[in-house]
Backbone bond lengths (Angstrom), bond angles and torsions (degrees), N, CA, C in turn:
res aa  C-N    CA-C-N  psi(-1)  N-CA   C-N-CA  omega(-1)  CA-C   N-CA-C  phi
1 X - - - 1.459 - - 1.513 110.50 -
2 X 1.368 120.64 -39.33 1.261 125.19 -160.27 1.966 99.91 -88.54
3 X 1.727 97.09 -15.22 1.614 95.20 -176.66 1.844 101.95 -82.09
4 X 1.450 119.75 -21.64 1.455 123.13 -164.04 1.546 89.13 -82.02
5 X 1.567 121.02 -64.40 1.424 115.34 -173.57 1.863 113.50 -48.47
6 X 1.128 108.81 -18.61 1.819 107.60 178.73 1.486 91.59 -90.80
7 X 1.219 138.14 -29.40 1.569 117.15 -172.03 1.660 102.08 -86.94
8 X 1.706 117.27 -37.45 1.138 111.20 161.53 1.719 130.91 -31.15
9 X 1.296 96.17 -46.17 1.084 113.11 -169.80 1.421 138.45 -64.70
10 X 1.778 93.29 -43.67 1.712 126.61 154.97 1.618 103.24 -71.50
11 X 1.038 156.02 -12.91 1.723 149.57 172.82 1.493 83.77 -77.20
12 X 1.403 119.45 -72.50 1.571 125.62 -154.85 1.626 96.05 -56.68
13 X 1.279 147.36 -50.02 1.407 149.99 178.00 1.390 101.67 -48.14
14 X 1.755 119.09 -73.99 1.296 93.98 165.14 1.557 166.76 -38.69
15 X 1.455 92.18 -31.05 1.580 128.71 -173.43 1.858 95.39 -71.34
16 X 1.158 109.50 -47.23 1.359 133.53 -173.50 1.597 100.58 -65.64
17 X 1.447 108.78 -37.35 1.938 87.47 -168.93 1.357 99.48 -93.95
18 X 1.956 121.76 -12.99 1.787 112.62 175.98 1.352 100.31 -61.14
19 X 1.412 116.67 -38.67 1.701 127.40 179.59 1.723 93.00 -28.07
20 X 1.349 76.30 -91.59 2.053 99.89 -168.85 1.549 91.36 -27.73
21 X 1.375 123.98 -83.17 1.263 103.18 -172.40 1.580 142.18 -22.69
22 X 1.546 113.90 -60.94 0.896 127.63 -164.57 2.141 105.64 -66.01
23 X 1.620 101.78 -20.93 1.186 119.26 168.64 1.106 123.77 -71.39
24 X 1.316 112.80 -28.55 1.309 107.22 157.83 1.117 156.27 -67.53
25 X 1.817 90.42 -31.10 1.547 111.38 175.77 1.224 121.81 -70.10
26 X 1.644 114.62 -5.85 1.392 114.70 -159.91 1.551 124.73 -82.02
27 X 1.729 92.23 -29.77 1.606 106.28 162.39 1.661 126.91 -50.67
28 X 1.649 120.08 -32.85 0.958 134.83 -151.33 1.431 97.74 -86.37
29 X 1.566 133.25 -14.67 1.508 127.22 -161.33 1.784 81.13 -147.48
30 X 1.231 120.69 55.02 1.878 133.79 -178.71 1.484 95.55 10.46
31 X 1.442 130.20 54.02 1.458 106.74 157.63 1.710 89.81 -110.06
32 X 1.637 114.11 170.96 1.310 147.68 -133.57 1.635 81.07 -97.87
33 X 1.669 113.43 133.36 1.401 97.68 148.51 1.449 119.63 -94.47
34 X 1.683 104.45 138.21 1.682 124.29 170.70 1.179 111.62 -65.64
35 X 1.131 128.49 128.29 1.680 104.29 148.06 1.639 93.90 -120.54
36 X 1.373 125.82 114.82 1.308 138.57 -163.03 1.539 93.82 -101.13
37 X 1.153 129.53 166.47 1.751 141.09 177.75 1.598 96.67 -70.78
38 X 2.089 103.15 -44.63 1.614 100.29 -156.64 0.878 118.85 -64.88
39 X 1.752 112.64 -27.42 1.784 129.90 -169.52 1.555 102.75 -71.54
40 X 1.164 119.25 -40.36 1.600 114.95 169.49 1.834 126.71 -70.95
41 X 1.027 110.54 -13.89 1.134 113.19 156.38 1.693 121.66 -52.62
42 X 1.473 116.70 148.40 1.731 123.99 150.21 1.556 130.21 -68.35
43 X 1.420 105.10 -1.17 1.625 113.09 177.35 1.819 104.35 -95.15
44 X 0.476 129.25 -25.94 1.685 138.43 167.75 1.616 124.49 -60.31
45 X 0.924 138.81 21.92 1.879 157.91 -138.96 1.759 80.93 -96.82
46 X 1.176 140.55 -91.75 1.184 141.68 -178.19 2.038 120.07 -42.36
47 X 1.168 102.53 -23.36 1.514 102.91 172.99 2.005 121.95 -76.48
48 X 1.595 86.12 -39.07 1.743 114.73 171.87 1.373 96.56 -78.87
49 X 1.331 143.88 -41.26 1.094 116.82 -166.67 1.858 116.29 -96.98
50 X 1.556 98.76 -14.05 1.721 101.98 153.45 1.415 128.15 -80.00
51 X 1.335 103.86 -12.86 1.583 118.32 179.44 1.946 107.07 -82.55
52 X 1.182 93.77 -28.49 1.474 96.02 171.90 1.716 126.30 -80.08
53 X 1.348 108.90 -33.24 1.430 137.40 164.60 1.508 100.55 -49.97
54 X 1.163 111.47 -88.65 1.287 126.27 175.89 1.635 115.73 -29.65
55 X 1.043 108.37 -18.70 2.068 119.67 -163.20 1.597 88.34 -101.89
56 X 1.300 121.81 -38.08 1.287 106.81 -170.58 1.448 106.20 -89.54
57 X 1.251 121.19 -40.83 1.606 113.78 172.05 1.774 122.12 -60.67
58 X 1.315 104.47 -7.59 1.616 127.20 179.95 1.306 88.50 -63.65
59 X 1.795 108.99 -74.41 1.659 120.79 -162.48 0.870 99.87 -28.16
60 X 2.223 102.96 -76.53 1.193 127.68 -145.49 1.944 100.83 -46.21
61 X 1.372 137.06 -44.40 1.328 143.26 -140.18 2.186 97.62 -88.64
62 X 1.810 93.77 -45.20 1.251 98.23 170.23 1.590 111.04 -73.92
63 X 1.225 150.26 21.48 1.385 129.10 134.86 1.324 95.97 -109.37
64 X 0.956 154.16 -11.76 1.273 126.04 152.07 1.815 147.25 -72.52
65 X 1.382 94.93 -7.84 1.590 98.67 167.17 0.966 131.28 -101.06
66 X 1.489 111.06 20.38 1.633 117.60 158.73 1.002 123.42 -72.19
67 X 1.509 116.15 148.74 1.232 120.90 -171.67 2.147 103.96 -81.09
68 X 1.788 90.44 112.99 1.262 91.02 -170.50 1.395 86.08 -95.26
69 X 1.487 151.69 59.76 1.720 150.74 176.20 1.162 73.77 -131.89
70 X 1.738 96.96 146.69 1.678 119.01 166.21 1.677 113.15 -94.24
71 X 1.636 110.95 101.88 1.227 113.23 -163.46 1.786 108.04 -56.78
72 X 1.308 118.99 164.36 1.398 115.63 -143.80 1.959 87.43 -99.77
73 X 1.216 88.10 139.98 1.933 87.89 175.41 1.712 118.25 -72.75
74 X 1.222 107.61 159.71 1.834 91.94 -173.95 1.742 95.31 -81.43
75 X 1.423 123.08 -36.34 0.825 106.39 -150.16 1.990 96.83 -69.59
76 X 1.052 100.65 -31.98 1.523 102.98 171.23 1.584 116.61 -32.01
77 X 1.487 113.90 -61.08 1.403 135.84 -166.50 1.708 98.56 -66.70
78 X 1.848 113.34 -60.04 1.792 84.64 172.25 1.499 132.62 -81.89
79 X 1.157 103.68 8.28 1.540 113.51 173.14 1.840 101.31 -67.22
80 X 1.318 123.95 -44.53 1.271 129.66 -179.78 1.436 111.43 -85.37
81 X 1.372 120.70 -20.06 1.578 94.71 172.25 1.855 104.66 -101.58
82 X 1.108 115.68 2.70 1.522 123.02 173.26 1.645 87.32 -78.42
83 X 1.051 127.40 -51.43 2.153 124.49 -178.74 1.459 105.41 -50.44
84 X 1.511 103.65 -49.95 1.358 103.84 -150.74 1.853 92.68 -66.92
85 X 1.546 120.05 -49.60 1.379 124.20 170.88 1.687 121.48 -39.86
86 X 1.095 96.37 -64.12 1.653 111.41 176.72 2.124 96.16 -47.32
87 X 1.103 95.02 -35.89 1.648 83.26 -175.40 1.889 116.88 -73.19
88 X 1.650 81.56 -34.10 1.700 88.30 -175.24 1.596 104.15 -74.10
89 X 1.042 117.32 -28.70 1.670 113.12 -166.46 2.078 100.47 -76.91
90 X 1.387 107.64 -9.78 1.218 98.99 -162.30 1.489 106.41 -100.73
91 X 1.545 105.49 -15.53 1.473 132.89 -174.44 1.911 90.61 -74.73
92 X 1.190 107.80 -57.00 1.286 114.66 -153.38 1.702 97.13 -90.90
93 X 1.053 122.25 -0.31 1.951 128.24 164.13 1.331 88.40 -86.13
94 X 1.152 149.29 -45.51 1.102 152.02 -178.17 1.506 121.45 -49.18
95 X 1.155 101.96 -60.03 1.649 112.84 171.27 1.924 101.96 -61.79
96 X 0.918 101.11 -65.08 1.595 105.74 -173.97 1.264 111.84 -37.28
97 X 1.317 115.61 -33.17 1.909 134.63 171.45 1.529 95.29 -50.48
98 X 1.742 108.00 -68.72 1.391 96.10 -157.47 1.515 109.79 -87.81
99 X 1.077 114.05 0.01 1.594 111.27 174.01 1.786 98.72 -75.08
100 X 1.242 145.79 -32.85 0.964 131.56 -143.01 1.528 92.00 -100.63
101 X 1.722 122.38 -25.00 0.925 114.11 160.63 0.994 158.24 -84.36
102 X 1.686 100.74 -4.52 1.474 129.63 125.71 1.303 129.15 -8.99
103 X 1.752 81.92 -86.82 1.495 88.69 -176.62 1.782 127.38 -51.91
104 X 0.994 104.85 -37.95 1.536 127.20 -165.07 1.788 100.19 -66.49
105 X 1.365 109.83 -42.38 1.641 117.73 177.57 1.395 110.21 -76.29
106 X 1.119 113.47 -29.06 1.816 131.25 -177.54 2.226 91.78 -68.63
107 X 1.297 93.68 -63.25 1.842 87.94 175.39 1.210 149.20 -81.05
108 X 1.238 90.90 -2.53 1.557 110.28 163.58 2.152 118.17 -88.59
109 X 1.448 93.44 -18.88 1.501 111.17 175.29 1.661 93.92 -76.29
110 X 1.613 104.38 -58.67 1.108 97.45 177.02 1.963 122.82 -28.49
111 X 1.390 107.69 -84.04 1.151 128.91 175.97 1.223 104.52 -38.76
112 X 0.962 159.23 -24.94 1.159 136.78 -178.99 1.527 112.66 -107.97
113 X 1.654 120.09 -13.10 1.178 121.06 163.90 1.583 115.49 -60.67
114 X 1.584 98.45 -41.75 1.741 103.74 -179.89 1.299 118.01 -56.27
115 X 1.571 106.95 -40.38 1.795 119.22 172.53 1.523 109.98 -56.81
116 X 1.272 125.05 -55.06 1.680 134.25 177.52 1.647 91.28 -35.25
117 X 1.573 102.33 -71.25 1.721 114.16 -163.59 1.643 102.15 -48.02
118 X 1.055 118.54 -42.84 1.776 114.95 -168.28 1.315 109.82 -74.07
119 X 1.454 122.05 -34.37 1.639 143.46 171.28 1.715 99.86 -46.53
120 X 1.341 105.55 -67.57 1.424 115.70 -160.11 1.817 93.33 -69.32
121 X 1.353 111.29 -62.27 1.501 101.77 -165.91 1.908 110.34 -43.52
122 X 1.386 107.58 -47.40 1.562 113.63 -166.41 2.380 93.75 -61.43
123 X 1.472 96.85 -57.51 1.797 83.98 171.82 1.337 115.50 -46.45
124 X 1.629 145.76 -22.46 1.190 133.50 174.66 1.341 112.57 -83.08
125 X 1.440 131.38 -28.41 1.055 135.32 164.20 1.507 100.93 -51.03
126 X 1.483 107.19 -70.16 1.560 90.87 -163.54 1.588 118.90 -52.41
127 X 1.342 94.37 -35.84 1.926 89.80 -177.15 1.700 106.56 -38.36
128 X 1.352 104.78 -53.52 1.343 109.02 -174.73 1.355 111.41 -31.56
129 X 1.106 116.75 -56.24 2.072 122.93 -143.02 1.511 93.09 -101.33
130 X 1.322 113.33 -9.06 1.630 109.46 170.50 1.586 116.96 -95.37
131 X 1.091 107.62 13.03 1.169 146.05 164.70 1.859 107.52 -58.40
132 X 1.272 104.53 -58.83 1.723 128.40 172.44 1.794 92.26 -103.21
133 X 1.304 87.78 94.62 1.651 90.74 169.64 1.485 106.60 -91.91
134 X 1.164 116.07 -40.55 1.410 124.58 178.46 1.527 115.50 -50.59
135 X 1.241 134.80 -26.41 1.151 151.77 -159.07 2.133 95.59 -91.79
136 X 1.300 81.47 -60.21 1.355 95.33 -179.71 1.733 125.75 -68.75
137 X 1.074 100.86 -25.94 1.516 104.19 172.49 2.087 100.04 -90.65
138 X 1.197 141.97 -8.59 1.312 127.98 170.50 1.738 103.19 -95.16
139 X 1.767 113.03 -26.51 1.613 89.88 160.10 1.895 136.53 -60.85
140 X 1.635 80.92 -30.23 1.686 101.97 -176.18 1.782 87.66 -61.40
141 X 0.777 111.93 -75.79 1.716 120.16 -170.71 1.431 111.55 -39.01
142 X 1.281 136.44 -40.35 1.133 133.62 140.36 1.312 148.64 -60.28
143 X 1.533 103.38 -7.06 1.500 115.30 166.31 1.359 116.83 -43.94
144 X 1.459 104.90 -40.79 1.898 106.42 -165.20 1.780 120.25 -71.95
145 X 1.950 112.85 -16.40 1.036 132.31 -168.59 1.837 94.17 -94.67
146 X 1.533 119.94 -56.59 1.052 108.28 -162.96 2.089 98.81 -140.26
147 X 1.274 89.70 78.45 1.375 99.50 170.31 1.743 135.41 -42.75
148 X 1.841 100.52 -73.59 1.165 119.38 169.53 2.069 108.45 -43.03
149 X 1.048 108.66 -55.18 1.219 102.41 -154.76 1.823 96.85 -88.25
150 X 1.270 123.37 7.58 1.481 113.74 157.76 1.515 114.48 -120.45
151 X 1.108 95.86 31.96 1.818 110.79 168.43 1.381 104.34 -47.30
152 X 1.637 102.99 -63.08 1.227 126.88 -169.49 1.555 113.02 -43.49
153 X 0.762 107.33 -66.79 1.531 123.46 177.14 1.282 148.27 -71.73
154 X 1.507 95.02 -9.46 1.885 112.36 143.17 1.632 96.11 -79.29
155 X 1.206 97.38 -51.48 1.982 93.78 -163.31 1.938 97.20 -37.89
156 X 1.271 105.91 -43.21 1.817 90.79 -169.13 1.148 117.29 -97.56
157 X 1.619 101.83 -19.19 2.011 85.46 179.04 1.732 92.41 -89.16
158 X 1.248 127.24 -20.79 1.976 102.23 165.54 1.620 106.92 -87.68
159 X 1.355 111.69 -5.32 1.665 90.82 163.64 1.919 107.50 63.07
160 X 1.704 89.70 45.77 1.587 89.57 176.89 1.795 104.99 -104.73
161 X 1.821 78.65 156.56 1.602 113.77 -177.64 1.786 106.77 -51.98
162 X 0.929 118.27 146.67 2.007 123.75 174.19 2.056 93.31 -46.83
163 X 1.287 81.41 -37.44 1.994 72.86 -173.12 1.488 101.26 -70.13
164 X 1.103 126.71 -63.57 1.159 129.05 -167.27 1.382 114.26 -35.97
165 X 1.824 90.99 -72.89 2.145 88.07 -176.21 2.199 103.32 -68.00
166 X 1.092 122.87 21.82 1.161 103.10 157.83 1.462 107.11 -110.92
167 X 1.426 143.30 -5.34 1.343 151.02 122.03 1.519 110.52 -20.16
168 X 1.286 114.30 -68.82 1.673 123.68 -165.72 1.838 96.84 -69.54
169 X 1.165 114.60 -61.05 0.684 130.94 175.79 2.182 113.32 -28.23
170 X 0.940 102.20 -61.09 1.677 122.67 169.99 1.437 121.60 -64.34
171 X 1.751 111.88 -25.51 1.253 125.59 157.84 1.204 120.23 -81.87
172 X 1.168 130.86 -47.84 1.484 130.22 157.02 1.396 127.80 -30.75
173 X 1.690 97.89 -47.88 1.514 94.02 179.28 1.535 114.29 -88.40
174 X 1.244 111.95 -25.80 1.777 103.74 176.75 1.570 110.31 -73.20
175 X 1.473 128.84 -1.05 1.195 129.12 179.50 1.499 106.15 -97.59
176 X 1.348 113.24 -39.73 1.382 104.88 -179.94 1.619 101.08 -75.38
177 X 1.092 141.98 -57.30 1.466 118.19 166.55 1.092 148.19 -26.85
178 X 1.835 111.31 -36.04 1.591 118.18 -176.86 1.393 95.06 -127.02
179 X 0.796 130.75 -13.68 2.170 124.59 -175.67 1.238 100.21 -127.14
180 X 1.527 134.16 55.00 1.537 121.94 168.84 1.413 98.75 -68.74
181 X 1.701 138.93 -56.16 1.073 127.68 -166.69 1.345 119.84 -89.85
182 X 1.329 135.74 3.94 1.346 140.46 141.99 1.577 102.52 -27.66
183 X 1.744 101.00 144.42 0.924 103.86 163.29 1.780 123.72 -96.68
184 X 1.632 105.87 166.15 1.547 118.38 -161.09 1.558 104.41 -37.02
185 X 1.381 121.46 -74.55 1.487 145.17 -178.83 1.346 104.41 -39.11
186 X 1.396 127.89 -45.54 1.625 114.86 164.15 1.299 145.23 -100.74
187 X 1.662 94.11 31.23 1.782 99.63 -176.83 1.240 86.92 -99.33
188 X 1.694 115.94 162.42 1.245 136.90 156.82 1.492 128.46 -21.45
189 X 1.312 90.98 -65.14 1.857 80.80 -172.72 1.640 93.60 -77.47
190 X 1.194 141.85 3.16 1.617 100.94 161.73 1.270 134.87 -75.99
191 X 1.665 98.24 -18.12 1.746 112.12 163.45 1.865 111.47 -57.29
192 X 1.199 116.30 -31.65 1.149 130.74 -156.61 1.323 107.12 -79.02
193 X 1.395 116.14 -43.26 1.720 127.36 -161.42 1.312 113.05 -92.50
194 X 1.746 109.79 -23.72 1.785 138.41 165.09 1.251 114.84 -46.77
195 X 1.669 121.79 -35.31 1.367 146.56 165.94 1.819 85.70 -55.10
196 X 0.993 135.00 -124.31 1.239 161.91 177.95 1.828 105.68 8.22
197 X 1.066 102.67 -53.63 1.260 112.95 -156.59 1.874 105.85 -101.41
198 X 1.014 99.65 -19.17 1.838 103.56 -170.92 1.552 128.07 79.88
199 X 1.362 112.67 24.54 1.468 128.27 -175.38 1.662 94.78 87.82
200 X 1.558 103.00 165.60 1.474 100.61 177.05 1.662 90.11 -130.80
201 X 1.430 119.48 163.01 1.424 134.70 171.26 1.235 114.03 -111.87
């Protein structure tokens, strides 16, 4: 009798420290400690000893669900989308470079295509009116008598440029001022119109 009450006695001691344990653990995950009548009892051996189970897989789970990844810094994150920007804005200064030099080669092609076109149209004109050469060689011949007033009429049967008849135009008048009695063949603009026409016969 006295050997059952000493083994009694050692179950209940044990039973008592899974207790404590399991009491302990309870702080660690904020639930409440119990101390219930039933848990202190010697009929309970399987409740204390799942309550202890349970306490260690508690621990074991609470150091393991930390986040063992090194969460990312902000300043990290706009440091990389300030790169990634700085890259696009430099990509796209880039284009704007060659678009502008584009454009600029695109209008200067332009311009000088329009010049070709005005070149060629005014040479078809002239073909035309050289057509009446005869016509054109008694204006030439009269250039030297009445300059000013056949401006006009070289200007359209040679089909000259605004520069040009303001060229002829500037020769005409410095000839009629200082070479009225010069003759035709050695005033200025006949050197001038010889260009145009290919000498006359």
């Amino acid at each position: 009798m006295r050997m059952k009450d000493e083994n009694h006695a050692a179950e209940k001691a044990i039973l008592e420290r899974k207790l404590q344990d399991c009491q302990s653990t309870l702080p660690i995950y904020g639930l409440p400690e119990q101390k219930s009548p039933e848990l202190n009892g010697p009929s309970n051996p399987m409740i204390c000893s799942r309550c202890g189970d349970e306490s260690s897989s508690l621990k074991q789970e609470h150091c393991f669900t930390g986040s063992d990844l090194p969460a990312q810094s902000p300043s990290m994150s706009v440091s990389e989308t300030y790169e990634e920007h700085r890259i696009r804005v430099q990509h796209l200064t880039e284009l704007l470079y060659e678009a502008e030099l584009t454009g600029s080669r695109l209008t200067e092609q332009n311009r000088v295509l329009k010049e070709e076109i005005r070149r060629l149209t005014r040479n078809e004109e002239r073909q035309r009116h050289f057509s009446n050469a005869e016509y054109l060689k008694n204006v030439v011949l009269k250039f030297h008598d009445a300059r000013l007033s056949l401006l006009p009429v070289l200007t359209t049967m040679l089909s000259l440029s605004k520069e040009e008849a303001a060229e002829l135009e500037k020769i005409a008048v410095s000839a009629s001022d200082g070479t009225a009695g010069s003759s035709s063949f050695s005033s200025p603009w006949y050197g001038y119109l010889q260009r145009w026409s290919g000498g006359f016969s």
